[in-house]
C-alpha positions, -999 to +999 in steps of 0.1 A: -454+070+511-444+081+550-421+059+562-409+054+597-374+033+607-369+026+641-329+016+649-307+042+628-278+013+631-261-001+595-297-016+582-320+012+591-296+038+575-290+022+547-324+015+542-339+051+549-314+070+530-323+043+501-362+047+505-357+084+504-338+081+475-369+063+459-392+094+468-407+081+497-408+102+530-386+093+557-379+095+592-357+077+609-360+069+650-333+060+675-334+064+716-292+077+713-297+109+712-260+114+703-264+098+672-294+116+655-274+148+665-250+134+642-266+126+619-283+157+612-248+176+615-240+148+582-220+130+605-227+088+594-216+067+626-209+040+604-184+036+570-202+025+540-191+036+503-217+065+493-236+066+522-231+098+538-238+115+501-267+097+498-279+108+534-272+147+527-284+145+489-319+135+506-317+155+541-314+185+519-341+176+498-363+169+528-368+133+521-350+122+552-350+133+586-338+120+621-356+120+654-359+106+687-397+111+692-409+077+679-441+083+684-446+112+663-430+091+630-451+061+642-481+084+643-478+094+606-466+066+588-479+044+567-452+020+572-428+015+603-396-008+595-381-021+627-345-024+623-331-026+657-302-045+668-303-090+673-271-094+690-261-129+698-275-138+735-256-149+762-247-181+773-266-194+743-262-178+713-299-173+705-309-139+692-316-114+715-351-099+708-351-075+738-352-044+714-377-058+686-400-064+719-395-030+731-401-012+699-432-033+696-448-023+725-436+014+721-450+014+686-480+000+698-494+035+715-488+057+687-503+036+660-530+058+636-552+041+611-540+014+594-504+005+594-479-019+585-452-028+606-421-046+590-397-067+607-365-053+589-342-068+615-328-104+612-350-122+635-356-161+642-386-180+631-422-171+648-411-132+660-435-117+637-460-136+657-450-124+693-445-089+677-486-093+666-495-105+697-474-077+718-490-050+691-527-068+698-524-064+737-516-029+739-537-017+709-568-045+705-582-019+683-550-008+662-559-014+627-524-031+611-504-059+600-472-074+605-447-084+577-416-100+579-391-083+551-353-094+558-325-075+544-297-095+526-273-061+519-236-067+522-214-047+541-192-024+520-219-032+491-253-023+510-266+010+485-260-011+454-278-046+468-309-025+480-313-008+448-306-039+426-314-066+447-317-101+435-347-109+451-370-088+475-387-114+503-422-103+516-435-127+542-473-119+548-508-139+536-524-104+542-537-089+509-535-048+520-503-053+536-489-069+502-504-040+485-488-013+506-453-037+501-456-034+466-462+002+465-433+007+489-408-010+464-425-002+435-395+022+421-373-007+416-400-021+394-375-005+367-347-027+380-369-058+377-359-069+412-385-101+417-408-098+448-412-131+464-444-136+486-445-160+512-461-164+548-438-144+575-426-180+591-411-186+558-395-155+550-379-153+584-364-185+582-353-180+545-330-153+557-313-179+583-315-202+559-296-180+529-268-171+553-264-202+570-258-217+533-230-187+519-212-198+556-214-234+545-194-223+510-168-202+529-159-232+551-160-252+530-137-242+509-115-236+537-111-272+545-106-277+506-078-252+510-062-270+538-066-304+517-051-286+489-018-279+510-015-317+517-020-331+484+000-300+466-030-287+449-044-254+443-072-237+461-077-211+438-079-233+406-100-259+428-126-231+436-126-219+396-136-250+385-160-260+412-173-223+406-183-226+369-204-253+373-236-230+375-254-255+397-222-239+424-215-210+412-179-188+425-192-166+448-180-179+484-155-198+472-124-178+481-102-195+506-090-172+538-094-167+576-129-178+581-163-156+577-169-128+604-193-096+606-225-090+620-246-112+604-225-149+592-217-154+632-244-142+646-272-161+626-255-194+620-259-196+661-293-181+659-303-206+631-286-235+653-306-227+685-341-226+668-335-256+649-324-276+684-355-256+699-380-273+677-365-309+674-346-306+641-310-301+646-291-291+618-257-310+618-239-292+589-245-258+601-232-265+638-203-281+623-200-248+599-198-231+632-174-249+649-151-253+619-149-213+614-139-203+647-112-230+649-096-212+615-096-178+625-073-191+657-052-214+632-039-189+613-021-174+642-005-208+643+003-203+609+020-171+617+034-187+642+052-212+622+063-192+593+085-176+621+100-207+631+079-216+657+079-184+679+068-154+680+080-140+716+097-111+716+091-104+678+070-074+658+042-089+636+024-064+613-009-065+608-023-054+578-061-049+573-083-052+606-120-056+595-137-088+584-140-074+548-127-045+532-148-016+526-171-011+558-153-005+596-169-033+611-151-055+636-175-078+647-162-111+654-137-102+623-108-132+620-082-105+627-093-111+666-087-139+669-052-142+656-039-106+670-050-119+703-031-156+698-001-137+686+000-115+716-006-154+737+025-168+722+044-134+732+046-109+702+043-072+697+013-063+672+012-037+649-016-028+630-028-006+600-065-009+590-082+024+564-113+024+579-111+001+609-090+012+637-110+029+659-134+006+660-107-023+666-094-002+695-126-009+711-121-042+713-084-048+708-059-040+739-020-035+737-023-029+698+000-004+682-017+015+653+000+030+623-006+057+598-003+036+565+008+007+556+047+011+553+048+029+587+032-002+600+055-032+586+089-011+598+110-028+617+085-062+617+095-093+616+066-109+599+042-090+579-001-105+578-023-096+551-053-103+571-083-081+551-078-075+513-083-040+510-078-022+474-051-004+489-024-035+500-031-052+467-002-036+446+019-028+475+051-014+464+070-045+477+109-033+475+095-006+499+078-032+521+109-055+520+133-025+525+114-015+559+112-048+574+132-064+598+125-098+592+111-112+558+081-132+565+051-127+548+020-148+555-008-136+528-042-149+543-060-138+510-036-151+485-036-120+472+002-120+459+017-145+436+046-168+453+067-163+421+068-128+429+073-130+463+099-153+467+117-140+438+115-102+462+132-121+489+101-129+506+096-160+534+061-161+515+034-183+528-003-184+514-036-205+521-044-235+501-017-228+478-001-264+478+014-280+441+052-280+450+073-311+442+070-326+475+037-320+483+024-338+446+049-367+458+031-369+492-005-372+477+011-399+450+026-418+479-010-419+497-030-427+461-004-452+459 
């Protein structure tokens, strides 16, 4: 099938060089004209593992291309994917559908025959509906239909979840636009990925709905972690056992700085607004909300503390940057947050990220930046492990303690063992990691 993408951000790439991969034709469509020249140089604005081969394995096969005449894609398709950006608004925090209007209406002139045009972009609850009715009022004879079909790829995971997908969510009633749906993802057939058909109402909200739920876990077992420190219990051991009861499950369940990214944030607020909107607040998820972005700044407290109290005047290393490891995306990442409080309460950050620096210079000020990992904890007199990249999980930690100045080492991730640490010479200090002496006394004393 001809395909058209408009929006050549993280979901339309991933998803054309994907659909290319399948054998369908390709073209993707964005207004930056800088980017598509990129692109067709092989140059991927974005870090995702297997990407950029993916993109040049199917450029050089002709599957995939990269334009900024939309109307020429539009005008051979059989399907156009909109997968423009939904930033957080203003003021509110609604999603911001100034770009899926746009590329509505400029979609609308170049329709030919009949077309189906797919909300790929994570948009709020009746969208589809607006998009239909811009479409309708520019073209009341364009033959088409609009689908709602939300992506639920992770970042640094995005070419393995498209391909093997646990579930792909079509939301139209339409007959011929299920059909062309079906035939679109009909090479994963092999894979036995389910489709699930709904109306376009439903399947936008599912997508709210999904996320807003995985945020719920994370938090949650955040607070569990902080309990856990009180009582002198475990996170880790909490989460395993909560996690094998299937009805749970252990995914989200791993104790750390709070969620970030582009789409946890971003649609919790979204999800928060519409539900206010239409008369059904939902409590949990607003607290979810709140409760994250209080952690990310508490763990620069924590820093704080594990240094006696201040920071002024001292070097904190930062290592990892990102909210995750594996992709170079910054948005509203938990590393933020505390670099900015530690720089409040007076210290000198230093930073080392694999992928994420230039991005975080964008949006980070008076940050220095090393080269690895043990050019970045020299000198410091507390050392963060704020992401969990592969890379500072078997850190050679003689080196590590030889370089520093200080010995403090707050592990956000828990990805070190405290026996280890400690017996290093480490001022170790973890998240959720209670069940010392003292704190098993405490939670006697308060059972008692």
């Amino acid at each position: 099938m001809k395909i058209a993408i408009v929006g050549s951000g993280y979901v339309g790439l991933v998803s054309g060089a994907c659909f290319a991969d399948f054998g369908h034709t390709v073209r993707c469509v964005d207004k930056d004209a800088s980017k598509i020249a990129a692109l067709r140089e092989g140059r991927i604005p974005i870090f995702e593992p297997g990407l950029d081969t993916l993109v040049a394995t199917n450029a050089a096969a002709g599957r995939i291309a990269f334009d900024t005449d939309l109307a020429s894609a539009v005008a051979e398709a059989d399907v156009v994917f909109i997968a423009v950006g939904t930033p957080s608004r203003r003021g509110d925090g609604f999603a911001d559908l100034t770009y899926v209007y746009a590329a509505a209406r400029e979609i609308a002139h170049s329709l030919r025959g009949y077309t189906v045009l797919v909300t790929k972009s994570t948009v709020p609850v009746g969208t589809g509906d607006e998009v239909e009715r811009i479409v309708r009022e520019a073209r009341p004879d364009a033959d088409f239909h609009v689908v709602s079909n939300p992506e639920f790829l992770r970042e640094g995971a995005a070419i393995d979840d498209f391909k093997r997908p646990d579930r792909i969510l079509v939301g139209s009633d339409e007959p011929r636009a299920r059909e062309v749906m079906a035939e679109v993802y009909r090479p994963l057939y092999l894979n036995s990925a389910p489709i699930v058909y709904t109306s376009r109402r439903t399947a936008e909200l599912t997508k709210y709905a999904a996320n807003a739920f995985l945020a719920t876990k994370i938090t949650f077992i955040n607070e569990m972690a902080d309990l856990c420190e009180k009582v002198g219990a475990d996170v880790q051991d909490v989460a395993r056992g909560m996690g094998l009861d299937n009805r749970i499950g252990s995914k989200f369940l791993h104790a750390g700085p709070g969620y970030g990214g582009s789409c946890f944030p971003k649609d919790t607020l979204a999800l928060i607004k519409t539900a206010q909107d239409f008369g059904a607040p939902s409590r949990i998820v607003e607290t979810v909300a709140a409760v994250n972005e209080q952690r990310k700044r508490s763990m620069a407290r924590r820093v704080i503390e594990a240094c006696g109290g201040s920071v002024r005047g001292r070097t904190i290393a930062l290592l990892g940057l990102t909210f995750k490891p594996n992709t170079d995306d910054m948005r509203d990442a938990p590393s933020l947050a505390v670099a900015t409080a530690l720089q409040d309460g007076g210290a000198r950050v230093r930073a080392f990220d694999p992928e994420g620096m230039r991005q975080a210079a964008l949006v980070l000020n008076d940050i220095a930046y090393a080269a690895d990992a043990y050019g970045c904890v020299e000198g410091a007199d507390a050392v963060v492990l704020v992401t969990e990249w592969n890379t500072f999980r078997a850190l050679d930690l003689d080196r590590i303690g030889a370089a520093m100045k200080g010995r403090v080492f707050v592990d956000l991730r828990n990805v070190y063992k405290r026996a280890v640490m400690e017996a290093k010479g480490f001022q170790y200090h973890d998240v959720g990691r209670g069940g010392d002496a003292p704190g098993a006394a405490r939670a006697a004393d308060v059972a008692a």
